[in-house]
C-alpha positions as CSV (number, residue, x, y, z in Angstrom):
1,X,-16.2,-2.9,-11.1
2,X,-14.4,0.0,-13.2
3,X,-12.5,1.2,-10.6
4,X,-8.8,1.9,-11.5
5,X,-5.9,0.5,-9.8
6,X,-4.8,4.1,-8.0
7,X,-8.4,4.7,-6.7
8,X,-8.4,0.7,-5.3
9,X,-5.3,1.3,-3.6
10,X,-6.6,5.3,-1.6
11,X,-9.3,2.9,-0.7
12,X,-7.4,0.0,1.1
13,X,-4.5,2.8,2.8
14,X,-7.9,4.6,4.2
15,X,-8.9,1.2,5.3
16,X,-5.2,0.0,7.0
17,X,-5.4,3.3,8.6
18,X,-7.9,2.6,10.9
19,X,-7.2,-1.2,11.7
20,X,-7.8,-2.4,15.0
21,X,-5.4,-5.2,15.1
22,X,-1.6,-5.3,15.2
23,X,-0.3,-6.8,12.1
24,X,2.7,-9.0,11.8
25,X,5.4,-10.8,9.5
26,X,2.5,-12.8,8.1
27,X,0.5,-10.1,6.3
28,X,3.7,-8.8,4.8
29,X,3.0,-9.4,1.0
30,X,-0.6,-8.7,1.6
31,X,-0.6,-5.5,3.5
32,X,2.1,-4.0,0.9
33,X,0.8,-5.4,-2.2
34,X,4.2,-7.2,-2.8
35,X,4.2,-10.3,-5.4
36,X,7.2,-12.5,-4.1
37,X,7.2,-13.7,-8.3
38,X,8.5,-10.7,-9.3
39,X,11.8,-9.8,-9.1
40,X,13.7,-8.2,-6.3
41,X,14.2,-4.5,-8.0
42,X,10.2,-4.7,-9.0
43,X,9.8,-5.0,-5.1
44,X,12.3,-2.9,-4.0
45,X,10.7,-0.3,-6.0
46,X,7.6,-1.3,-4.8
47,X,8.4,-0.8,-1.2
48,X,10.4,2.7,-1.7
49,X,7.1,4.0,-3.2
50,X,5.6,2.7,-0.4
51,X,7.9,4.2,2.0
52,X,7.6,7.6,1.2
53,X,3.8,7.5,0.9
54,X,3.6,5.8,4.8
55,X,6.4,8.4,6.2
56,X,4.3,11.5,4.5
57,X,1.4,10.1,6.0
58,X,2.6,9.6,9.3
59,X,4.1,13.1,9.3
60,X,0.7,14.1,8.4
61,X,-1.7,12.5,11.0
62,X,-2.3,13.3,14.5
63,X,-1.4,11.8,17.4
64,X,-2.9,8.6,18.0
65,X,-4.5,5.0,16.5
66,X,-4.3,6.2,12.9
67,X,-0.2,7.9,13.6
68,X,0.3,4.1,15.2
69,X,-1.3,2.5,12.2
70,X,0.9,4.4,10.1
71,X,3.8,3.5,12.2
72,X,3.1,-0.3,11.5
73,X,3.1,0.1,8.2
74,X,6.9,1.5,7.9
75,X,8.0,-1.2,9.8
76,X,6.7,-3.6,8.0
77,X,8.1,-1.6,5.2
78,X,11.4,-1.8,6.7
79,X,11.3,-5.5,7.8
80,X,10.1,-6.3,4.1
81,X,13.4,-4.7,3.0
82,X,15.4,-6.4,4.8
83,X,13.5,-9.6,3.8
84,X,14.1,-8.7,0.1
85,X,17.2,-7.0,0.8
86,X,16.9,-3.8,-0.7
């Protein structure tokens, strides 16, 4: 479709953003873009760059579905740590 990676990935955080539904332990890996092949310090890596983006966003947003959204996503963040020990 010629749309680069970085672009692709603006598009599906504006998209999580404004999900209506709670998400859980199962969308883990999806939600972060996590590949459970690679190893532990590509993920852990992964998820610290994810971490800051969520927390600036979060800081960022106001009150409300979007700041809750947010919210989800670092604790998923942080369960995924733990899961991956990192």
């Amino acid at each position: 479709l010629g749309i680069d990676s970085k672009e692709l990935e603006k598009i599906r955080d504006k998209q999580i953003v404004k999900l209506q539904t709670k998400a859980d332990d199962g969308m883990l890996e999806n939600l972060l873009d996590l590949d459970p092949s690679k190893g532990t310090i590509v993920i852990c890596e992964k998820l610290k760059n994810e971490f800051i983006k969520w927390n600036s966003r979060l800081n960022s947003l106001p009150e409300g579905e979007e700041k809750d959204n947010a919210q989800q996503m670092l604790d998923l963040i942080g369960k995924a740590r733990k899961k991956y020990d990192c």
